[in-house]
N, C-alpha and C positions, 0 to 999 in steps of 0.2 A: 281031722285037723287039716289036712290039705287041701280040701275044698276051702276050708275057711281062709287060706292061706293064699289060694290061685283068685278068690275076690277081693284079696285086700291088694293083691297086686295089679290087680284089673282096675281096683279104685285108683290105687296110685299112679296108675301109666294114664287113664282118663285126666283125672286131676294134671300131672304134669304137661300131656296136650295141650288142655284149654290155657296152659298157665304160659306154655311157650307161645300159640296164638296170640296169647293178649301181649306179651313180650316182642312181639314180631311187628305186631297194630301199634303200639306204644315206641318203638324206637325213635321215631320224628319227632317226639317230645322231648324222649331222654337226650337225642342228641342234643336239642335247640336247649335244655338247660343248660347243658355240660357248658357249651358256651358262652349261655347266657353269664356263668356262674364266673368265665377265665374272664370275659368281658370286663364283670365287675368289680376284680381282683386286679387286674390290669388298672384300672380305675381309681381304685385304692389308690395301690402304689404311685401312680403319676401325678396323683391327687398331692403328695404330699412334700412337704416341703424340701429343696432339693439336699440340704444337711441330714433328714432322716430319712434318707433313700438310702441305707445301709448296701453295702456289698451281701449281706447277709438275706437282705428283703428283694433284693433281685435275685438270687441266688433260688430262695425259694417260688418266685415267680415262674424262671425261665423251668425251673424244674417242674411245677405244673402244667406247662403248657408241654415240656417235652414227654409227660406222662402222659397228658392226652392225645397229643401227637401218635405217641406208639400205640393207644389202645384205639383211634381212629384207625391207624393203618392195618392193625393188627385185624380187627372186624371188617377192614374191604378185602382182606384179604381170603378171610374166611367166607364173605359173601361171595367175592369170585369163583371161588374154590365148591365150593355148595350151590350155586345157583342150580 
């Protein structure tokens, strides 16, 4: 049972490798969404008439942007830290 055991965790560490590699290749994209995505949400909202610009519909804008804020910061932070 334990050899069967030491190659399934050999698969799984191989498998997570190649999975953080493509994760690591892929970040230039994920980021240019993420933006792409507050861009267009930004967009919306200014889009819209300025009586349905609720306190409510910037509230949840700025709080997207402050989320992404923190998980930008948060990942240079850890890239610094890990270089």
């Amino acid at each position: 049972m334990l050899p069967q055991v030491l190659v399934g965790l050999g698969a799984v560490s191989v498998l997570s490798a190649g999975c953080l590699f493509w994760l690591e290749r892929l970040q230039p994209l994920f980021a240019s969404l993420a933006v792409a995505a507050l861009v267009y949400q930004g967009l919306l909202v200014w889009r819209r008439p300025r009586h349905r610009r609720t306190t409510t519909v910037l509230f949840i804008l700025w709080a997207s942007i402050g989320v992404s804020a923190l998980v930008l910061l948060t990942w240079v932070a850890l890239w610094l830290r890990y270089r």
